[in-house]
N, CA, C and O atoms as CSV, one atom per row, in Angstrom:
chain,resi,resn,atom,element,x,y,z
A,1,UNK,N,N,14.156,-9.342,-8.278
A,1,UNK,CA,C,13.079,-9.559,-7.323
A,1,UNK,C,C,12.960,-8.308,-6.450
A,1,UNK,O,O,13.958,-7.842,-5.902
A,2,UNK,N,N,11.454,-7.628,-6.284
A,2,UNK,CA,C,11.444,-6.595,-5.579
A,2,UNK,C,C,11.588,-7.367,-4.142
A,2,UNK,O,O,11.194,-8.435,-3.673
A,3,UNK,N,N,12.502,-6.052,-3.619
A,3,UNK,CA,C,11.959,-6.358,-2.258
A,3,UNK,C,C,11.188,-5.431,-1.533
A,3,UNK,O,O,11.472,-4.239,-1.643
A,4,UNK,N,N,10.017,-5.875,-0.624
A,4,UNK,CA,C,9.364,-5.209,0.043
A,4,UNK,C,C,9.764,-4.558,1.349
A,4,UNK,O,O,9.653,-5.037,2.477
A,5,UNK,N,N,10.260,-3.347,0.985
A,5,UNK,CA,C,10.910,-2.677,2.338
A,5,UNK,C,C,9.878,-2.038,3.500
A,5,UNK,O,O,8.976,-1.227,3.288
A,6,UNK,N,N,10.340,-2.743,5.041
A,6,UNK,CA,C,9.161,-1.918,6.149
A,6,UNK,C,C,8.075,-3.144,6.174
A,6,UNK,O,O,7.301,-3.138,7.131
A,7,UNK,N,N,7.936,-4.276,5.135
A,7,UNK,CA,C,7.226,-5.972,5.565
A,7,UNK,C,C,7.708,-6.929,6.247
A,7,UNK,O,O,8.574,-7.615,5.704
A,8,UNK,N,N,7.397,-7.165,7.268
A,8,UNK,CA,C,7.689,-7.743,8.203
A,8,UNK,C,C,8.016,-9.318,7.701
A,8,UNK,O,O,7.380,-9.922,6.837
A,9,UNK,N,N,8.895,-9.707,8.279
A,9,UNK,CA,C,9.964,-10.787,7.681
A,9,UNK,C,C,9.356,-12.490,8.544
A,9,UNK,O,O,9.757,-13.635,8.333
A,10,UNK,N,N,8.574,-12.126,9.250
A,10,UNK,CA,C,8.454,-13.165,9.678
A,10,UNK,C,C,7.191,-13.116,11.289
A,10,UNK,O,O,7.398,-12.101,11.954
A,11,UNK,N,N,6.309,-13.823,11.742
A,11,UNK,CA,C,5.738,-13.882,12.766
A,11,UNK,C,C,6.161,-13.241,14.301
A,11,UNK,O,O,5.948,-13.630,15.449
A,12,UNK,N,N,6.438,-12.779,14.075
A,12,UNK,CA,C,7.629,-12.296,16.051
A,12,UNK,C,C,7.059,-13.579,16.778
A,12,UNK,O,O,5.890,-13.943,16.909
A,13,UNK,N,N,8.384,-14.224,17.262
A,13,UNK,CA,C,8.237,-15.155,18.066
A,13,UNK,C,C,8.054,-16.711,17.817
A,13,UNK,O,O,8.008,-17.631,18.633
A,14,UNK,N,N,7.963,-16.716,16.421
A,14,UNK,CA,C,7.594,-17.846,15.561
A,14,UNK,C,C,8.427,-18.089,14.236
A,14,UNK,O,O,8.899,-17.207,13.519
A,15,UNK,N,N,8.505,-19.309,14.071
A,15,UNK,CA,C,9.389,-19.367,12.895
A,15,UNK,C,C,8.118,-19.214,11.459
A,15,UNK,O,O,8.341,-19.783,10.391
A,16,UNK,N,N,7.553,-18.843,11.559
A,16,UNK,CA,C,6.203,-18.342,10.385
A,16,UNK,C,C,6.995,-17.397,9.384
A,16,UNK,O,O,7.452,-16.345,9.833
A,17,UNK,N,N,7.174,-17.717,8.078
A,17,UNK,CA,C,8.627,-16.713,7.566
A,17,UNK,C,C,7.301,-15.867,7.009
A,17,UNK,O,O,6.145,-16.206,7.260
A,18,UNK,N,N,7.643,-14.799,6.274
A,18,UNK,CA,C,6.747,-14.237,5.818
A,18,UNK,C,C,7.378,-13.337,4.582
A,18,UNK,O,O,6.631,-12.626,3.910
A,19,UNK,N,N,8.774,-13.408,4.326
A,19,UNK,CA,C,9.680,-12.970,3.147
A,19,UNK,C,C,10.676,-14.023,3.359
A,19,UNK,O,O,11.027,-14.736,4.300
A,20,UNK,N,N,11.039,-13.833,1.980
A,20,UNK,CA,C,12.237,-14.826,1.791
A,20,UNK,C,C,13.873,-13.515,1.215
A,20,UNK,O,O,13.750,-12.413,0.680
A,21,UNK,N,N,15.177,-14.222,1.602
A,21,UNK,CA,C,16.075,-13.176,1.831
A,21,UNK,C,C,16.572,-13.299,0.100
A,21,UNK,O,O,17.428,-12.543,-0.359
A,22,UNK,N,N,16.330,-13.675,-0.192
A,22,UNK,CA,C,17.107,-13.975,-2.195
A,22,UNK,C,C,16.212,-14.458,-2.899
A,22,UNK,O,O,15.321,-15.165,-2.428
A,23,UNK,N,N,16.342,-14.046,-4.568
A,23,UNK,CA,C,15.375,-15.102,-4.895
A,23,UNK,C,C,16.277,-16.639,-5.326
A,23,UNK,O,O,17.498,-16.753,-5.219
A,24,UNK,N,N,15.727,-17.274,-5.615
A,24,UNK,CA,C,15.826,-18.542,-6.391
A,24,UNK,C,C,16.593,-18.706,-7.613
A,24,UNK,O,O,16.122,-18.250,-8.656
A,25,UNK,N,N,17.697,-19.290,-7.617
A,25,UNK,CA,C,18.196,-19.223,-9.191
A,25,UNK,C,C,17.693,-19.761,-9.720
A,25,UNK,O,O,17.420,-19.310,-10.833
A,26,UNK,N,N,17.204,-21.059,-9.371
A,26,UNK,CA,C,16.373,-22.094,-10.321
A,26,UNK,C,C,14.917,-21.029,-10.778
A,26,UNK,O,O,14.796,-21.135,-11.999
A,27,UNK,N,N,14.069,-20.293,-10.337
A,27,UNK,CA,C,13.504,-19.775,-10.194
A,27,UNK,C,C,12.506,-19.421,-9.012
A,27,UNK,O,O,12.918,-19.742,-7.898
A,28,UNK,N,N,11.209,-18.789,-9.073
A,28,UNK,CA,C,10.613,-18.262,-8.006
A,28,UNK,C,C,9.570,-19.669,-7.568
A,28,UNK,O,O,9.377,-20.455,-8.495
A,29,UNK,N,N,9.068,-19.923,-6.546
A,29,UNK,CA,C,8.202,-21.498,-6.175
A,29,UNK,C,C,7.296,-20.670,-6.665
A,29,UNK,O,O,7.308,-19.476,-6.965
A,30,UNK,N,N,6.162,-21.886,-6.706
A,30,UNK,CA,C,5.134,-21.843,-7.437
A,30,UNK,C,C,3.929,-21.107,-6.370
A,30,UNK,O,O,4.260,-21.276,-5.196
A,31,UNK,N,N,2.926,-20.517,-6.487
A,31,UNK,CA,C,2.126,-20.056,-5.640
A,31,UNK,C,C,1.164,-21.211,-6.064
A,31,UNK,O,O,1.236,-21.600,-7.230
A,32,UNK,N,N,0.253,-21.802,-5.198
A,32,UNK,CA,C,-0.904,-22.698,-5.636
A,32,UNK,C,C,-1.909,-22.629,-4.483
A,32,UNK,O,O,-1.380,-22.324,-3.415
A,33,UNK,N,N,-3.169,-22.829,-4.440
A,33,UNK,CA,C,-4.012,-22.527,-3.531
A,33,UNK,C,C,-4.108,-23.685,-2.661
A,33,UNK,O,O,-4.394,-24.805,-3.084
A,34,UNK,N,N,-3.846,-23.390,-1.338
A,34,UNK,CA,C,-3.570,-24.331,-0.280
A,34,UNK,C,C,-5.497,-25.240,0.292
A,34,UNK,O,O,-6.655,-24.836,0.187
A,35,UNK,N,N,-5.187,-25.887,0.576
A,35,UNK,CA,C,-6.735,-26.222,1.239
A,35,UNK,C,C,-6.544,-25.955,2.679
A,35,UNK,O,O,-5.594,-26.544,3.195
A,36,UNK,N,N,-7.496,-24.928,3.681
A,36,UNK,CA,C,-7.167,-24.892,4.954
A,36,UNK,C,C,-8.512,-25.356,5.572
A,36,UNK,O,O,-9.689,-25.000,5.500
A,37,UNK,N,N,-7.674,-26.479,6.322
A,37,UNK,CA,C,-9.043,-27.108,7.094
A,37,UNK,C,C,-9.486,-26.387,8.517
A,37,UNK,O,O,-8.795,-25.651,9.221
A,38,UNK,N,N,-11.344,-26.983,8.798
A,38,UNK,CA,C,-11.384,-26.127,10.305
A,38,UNK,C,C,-11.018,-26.537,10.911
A,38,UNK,O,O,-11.494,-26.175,11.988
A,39,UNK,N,N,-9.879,-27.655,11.077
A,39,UNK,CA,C,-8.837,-28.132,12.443
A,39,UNK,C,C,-7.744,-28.330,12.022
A,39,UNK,O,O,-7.214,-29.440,11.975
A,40,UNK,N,N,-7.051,-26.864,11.510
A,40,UNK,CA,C,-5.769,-26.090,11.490
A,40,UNK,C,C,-5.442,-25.951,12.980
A,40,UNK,O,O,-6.293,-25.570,13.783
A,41,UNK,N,N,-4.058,-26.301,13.368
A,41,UNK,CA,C,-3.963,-25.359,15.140
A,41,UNK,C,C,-4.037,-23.637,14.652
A,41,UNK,O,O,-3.865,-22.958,13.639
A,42,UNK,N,N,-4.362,-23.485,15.909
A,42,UNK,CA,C,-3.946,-22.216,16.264
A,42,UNK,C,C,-2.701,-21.324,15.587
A,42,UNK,O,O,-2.826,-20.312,14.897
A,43,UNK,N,N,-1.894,-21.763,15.847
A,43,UNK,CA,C,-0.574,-20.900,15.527
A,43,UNK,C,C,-0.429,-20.831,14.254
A,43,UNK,O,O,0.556,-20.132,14.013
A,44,UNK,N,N,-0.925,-21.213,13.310
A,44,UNK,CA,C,-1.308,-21.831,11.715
A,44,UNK,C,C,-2.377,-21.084,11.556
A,44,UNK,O,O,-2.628,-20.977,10.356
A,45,UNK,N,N,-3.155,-20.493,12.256
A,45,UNK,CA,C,-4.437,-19.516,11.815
A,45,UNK,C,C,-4.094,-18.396,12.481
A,45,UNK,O,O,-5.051,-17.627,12.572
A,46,UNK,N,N,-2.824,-17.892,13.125
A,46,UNK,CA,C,-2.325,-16.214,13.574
A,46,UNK,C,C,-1.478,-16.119,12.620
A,46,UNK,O,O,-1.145,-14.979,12.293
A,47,UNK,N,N,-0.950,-17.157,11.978
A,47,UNK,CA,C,0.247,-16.537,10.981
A,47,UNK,C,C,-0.838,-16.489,9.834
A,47,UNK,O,O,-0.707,-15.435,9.213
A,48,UNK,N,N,-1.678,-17.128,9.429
A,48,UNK,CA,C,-2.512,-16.386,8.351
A,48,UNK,C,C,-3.207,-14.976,8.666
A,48,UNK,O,O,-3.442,-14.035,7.909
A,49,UNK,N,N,-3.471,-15.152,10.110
A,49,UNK,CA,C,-4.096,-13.470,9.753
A,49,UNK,C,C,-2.969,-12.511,10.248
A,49,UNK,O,O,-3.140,-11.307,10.058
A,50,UNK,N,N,-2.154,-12.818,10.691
A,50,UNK,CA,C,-0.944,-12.267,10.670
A,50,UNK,C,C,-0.427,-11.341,9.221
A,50,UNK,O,O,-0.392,-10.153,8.900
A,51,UNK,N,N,-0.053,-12.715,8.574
A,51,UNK,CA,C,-0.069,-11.913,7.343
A,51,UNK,C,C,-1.031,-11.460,6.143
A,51,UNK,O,O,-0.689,-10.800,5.162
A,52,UNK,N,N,-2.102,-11.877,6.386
A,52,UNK,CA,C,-2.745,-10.958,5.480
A,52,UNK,C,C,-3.147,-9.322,6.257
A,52,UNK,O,O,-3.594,-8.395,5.581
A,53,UNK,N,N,-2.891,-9.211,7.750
A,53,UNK,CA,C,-2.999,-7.508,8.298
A,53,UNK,C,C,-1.680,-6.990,7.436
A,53,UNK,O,O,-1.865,-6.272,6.453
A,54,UNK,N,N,-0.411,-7.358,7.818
A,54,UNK,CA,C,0.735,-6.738,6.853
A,54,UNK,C,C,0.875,-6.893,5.709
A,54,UNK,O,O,1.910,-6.525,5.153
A,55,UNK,N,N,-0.333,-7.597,4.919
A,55,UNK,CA,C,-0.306,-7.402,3.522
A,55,UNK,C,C,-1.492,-6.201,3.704
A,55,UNK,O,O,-1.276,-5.311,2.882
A,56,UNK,N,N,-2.400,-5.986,4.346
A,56,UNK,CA,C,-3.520,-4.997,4.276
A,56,UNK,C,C,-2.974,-3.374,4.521
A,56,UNK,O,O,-3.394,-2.355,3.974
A,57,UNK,N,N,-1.831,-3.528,5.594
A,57,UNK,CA,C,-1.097,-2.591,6.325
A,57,UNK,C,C,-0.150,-2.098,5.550
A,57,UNK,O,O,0.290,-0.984,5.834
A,58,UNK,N,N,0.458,-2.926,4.219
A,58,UNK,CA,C,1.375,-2.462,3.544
A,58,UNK,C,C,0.771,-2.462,2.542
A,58,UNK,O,O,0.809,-1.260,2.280
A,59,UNK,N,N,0.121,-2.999,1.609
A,59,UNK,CA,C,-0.765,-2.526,0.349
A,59,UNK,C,C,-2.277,-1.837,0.395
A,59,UNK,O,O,-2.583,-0.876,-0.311
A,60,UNK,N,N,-3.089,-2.420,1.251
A,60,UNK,CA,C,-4.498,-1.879,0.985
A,60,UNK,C,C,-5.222,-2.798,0.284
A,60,UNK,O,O,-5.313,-4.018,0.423
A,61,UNK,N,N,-5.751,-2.004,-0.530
A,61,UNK,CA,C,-6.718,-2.991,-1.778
A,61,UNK,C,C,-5.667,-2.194,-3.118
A,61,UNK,O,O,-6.190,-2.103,-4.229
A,62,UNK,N,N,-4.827,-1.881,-3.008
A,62,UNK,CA,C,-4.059,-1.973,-4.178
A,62,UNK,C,C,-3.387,-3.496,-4.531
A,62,UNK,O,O,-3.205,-4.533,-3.892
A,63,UNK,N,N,-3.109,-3.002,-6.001
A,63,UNK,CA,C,-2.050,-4.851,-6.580
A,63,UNK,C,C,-0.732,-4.199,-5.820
A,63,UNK,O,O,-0.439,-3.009,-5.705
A,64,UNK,N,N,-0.051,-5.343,-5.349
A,64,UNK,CA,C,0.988,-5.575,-5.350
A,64,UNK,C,C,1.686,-6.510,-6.135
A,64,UNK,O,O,1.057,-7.250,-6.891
A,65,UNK,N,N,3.164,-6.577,-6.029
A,65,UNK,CA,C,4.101,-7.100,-6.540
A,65,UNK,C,C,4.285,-8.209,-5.933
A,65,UNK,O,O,4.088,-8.023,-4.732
A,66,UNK,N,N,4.649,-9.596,-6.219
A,66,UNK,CA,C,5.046,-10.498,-5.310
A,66,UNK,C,C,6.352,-10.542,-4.679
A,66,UNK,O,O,6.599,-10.706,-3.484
A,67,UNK,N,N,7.165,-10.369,-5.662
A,67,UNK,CA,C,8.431,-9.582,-4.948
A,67,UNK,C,C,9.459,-10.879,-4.222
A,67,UNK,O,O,9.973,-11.868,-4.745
A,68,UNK,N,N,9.479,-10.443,-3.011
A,68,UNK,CA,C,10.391,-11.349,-1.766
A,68,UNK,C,C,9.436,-11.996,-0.885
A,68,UNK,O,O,9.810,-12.803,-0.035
A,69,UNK,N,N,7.527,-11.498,-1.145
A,69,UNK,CA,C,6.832,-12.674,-0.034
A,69,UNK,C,C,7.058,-13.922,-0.257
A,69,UNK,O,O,7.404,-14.212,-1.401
A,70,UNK,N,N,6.933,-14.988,0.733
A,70,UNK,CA,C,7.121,-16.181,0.879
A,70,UNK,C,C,5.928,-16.895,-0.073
A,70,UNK,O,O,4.852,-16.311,0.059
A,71,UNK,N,N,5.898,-17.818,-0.828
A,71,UNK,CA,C,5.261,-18.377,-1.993
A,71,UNK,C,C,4.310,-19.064,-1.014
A,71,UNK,O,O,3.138,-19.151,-1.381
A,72,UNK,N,N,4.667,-19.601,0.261
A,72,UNK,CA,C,4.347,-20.706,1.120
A,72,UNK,C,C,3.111,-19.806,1.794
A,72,UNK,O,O,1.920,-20.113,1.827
A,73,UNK,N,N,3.618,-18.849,2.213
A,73,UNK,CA,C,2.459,-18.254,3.200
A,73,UNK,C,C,1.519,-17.621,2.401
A,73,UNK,O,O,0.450,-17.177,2.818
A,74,UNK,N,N,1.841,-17.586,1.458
A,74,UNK,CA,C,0.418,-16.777,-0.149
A,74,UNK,C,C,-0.084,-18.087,-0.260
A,74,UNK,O,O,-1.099,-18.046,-0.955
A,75,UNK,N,N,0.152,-19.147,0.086
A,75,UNK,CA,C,-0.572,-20.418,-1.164
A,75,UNK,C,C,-1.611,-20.007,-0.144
A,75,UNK,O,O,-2.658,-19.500,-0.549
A,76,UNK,N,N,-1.390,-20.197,1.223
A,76,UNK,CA,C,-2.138,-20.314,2.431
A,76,UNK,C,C,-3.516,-19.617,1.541
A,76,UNK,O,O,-4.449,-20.220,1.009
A,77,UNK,N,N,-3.292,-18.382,1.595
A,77,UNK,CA,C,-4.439,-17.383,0.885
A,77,UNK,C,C,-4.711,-17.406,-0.403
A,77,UNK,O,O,-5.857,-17.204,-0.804
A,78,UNK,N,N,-3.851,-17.616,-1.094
A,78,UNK,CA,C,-4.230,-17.454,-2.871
A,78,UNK,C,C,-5.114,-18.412,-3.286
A,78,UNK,O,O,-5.053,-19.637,-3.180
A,79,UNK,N,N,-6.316,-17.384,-3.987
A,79,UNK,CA,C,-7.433,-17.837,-4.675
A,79,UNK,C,C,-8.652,-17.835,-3.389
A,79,UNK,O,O,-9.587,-18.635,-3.355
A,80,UNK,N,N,-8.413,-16.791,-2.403
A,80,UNK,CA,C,-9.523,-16.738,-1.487
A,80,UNK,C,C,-9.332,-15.348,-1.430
A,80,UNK,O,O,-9.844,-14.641,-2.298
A,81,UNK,N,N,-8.590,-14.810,-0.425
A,81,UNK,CA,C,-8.235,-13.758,0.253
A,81,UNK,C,C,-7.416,-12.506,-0.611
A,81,UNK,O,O,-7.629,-11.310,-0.807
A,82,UNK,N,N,-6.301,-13.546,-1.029
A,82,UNK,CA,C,-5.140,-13.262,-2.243
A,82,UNK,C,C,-5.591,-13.677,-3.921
A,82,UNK,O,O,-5.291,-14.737,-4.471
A,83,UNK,N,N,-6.413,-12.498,-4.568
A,83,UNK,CA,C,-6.012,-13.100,-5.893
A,83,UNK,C,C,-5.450,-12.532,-6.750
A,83,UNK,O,O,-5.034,-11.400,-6.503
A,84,UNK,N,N,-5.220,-13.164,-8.174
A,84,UNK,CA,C,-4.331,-12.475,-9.480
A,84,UNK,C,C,-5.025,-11.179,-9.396
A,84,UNK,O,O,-6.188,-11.005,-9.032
A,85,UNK,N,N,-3.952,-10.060,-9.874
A,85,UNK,CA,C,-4.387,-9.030,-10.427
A,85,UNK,C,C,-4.380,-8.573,-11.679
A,85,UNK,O,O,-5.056,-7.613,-12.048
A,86,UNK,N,N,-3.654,-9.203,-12.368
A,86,UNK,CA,C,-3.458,-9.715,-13.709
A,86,UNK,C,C,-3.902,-10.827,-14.624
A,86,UNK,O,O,-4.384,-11.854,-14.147
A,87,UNK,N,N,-3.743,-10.641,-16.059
A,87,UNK,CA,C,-4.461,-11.984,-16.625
A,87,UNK,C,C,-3.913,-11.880,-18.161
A,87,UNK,O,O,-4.146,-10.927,-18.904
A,88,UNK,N,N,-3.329,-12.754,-18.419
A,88,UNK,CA,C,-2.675,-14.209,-17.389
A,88,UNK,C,C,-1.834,-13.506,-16.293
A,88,UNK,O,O,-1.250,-12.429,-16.179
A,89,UNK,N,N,-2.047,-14.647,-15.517
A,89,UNK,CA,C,-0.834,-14.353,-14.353
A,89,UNK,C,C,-0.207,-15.697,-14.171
A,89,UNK,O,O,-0.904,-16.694,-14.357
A,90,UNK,N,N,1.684,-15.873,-13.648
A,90,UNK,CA,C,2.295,-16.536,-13.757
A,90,UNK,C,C,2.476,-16.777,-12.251
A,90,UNK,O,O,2.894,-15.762,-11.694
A,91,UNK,N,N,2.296,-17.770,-11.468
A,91,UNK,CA,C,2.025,-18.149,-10.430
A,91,UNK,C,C,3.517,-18.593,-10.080
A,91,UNK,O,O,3.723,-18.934,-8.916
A,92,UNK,N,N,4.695,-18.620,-11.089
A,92,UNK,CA,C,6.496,-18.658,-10.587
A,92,UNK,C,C,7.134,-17.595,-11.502
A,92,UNK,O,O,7.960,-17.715,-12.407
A,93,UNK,N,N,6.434,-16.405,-10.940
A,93,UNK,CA,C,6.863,-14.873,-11.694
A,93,UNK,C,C,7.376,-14.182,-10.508
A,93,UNK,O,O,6.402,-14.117,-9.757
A,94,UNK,N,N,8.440,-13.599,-9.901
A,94,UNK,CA,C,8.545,-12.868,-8.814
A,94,UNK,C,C,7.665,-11.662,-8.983
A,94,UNK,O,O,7.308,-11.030,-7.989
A,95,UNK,N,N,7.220,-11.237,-10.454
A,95,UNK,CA,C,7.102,-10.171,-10.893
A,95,UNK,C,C,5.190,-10.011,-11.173
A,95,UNK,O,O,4.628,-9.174,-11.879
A,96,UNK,N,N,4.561,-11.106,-10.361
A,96,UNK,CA,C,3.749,-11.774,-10.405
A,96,UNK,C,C,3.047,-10.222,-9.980
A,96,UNK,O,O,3.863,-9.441,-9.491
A,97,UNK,N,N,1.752,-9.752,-10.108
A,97,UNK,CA,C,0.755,-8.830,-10.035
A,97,UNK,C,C,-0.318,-9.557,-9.115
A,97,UNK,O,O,-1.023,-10.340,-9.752
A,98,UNK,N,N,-0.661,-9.450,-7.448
A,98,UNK,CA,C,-1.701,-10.063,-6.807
A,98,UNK,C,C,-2.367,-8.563,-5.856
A,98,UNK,O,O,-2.005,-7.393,-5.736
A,99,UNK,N,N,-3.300,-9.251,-5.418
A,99,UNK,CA,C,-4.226,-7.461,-5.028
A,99,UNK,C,C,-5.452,-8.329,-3.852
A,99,UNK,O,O,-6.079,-9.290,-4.298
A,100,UNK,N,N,-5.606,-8.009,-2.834
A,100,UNK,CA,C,-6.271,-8.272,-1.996
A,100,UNK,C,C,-7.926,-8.833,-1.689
A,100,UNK,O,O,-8.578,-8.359,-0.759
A,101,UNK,N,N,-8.379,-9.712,-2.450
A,101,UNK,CA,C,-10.057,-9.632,-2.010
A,101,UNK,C,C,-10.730,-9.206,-0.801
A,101,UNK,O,O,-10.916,-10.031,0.093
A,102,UNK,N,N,-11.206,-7.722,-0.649
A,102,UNK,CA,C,-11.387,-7.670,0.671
A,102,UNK,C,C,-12.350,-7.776,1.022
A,102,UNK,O,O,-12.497,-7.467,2.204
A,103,UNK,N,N,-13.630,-8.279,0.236
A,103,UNK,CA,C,-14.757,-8.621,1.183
A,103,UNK,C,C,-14.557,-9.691,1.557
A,103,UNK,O,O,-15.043,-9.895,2.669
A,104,UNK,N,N,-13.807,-10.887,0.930
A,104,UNK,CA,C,-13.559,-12.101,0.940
A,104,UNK,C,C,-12.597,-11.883,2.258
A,104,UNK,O,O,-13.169,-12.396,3.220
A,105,UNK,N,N,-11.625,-11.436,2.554
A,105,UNK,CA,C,-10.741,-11.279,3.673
A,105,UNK,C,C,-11.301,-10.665,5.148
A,105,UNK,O,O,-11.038,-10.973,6.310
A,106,UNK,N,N,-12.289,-9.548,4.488
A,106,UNK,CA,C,-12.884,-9.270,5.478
A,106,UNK,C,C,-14.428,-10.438,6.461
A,106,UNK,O,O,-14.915,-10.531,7.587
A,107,UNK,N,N,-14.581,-11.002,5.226
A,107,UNK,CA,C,-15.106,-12.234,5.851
A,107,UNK,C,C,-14.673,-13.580,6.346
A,107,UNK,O,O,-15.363,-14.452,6.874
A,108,UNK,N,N,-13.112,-13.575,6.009
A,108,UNK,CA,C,-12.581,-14.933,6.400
A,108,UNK,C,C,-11.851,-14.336,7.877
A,108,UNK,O,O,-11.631,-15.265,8.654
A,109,UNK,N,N,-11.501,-13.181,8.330
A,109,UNK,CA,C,-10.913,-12.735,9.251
A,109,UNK,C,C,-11.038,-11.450,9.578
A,109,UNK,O,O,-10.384,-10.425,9.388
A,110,UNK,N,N,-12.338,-11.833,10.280
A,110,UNK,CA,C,-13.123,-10.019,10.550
A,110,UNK,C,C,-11.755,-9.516,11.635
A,110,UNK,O,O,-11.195,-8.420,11.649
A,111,UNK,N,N,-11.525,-10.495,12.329
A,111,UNK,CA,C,-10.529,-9.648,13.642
A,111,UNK,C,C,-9.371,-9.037,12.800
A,111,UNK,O,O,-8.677,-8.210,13.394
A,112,UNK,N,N,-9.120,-9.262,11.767
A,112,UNK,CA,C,-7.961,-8.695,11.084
A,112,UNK,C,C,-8.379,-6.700,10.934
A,112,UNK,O,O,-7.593,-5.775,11.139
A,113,UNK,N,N,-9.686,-6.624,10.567
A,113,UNK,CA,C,-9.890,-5.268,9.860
A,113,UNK,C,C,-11.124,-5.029,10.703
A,113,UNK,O,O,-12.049,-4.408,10.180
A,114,UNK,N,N,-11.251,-5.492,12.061
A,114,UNK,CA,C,-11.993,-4.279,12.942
A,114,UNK,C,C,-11.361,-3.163,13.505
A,114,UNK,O,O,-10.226,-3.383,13.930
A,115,UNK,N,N,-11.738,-2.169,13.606
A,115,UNK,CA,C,-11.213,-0.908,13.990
A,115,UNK,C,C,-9.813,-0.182,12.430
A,115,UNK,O,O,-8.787,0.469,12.624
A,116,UNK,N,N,-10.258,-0.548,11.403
A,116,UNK,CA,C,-9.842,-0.508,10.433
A,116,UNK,C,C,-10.445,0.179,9.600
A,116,UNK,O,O,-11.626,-0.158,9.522
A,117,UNK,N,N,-10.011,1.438,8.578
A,117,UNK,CA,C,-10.106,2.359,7.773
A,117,UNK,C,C,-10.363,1.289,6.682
A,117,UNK,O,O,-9.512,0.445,6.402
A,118,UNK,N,N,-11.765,1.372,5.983
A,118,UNK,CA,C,-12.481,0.834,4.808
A,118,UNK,C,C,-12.831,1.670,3.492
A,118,UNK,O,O,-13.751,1.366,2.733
A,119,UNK,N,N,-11.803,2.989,3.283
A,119,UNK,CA,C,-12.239,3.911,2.506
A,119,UNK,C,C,-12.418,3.674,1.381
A,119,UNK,O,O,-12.836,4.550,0.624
């Protein structure tokens, strides 16, 4: 399992994990696309844009690796924000290939990528 070195491990101040420290012997959890309703609290909609800025801040619009992110905080996004970059893709692959939708991101959370380099 890669790990993503310099990605922030978790929300500051919040138990919001945002990597996990090992992988899984049984294997990696499953990524699946979460349903997020418009009466999520608050603190449940900073850790999503939370982490999709340090997924923007550490990849870009390149694929990344899934690596050591938390399966839990991708479902949040995967298949909106977060999709396959690959095909097929194995949704309990650590080795899984995902890559950023950014008009889609940039429209689900403009405050994430104002004052933000769009090159």
């Amino acid at each position: 399992m890669l790990k993503h070195r310099g990605f922030p491990g978790r929300l500051p101040g919040t138990d919001f994990q945002f990597t996990i420290r090992r992988d899984n012997p049984r294997g990696a959890t499953p990524i699946v696309a979460r349903q997020r309703y418009a009466d999520r609290r608050a603190p449940d909609r900073r850790a999503d844009a939370a982490f999709l800025a340090a997924l923007w801040d550490h990849f870009g619009d390149a694929p990344f690796e899934r690596g050591n992110l938390d399966a839990g905080r991708l479902s949040w996004l995967f298949g909106r924000e977060v999709v396959p970059a690959e095909d097929p893709f194995d949704p309990t692959s650590y080795d899984a290939m995902l890559r950023i939708d950014v008009a889609r991101a940039r429209a689900s959370f403009p405050e994430v990528f104002e004052g933000r380099d769009w090159a």
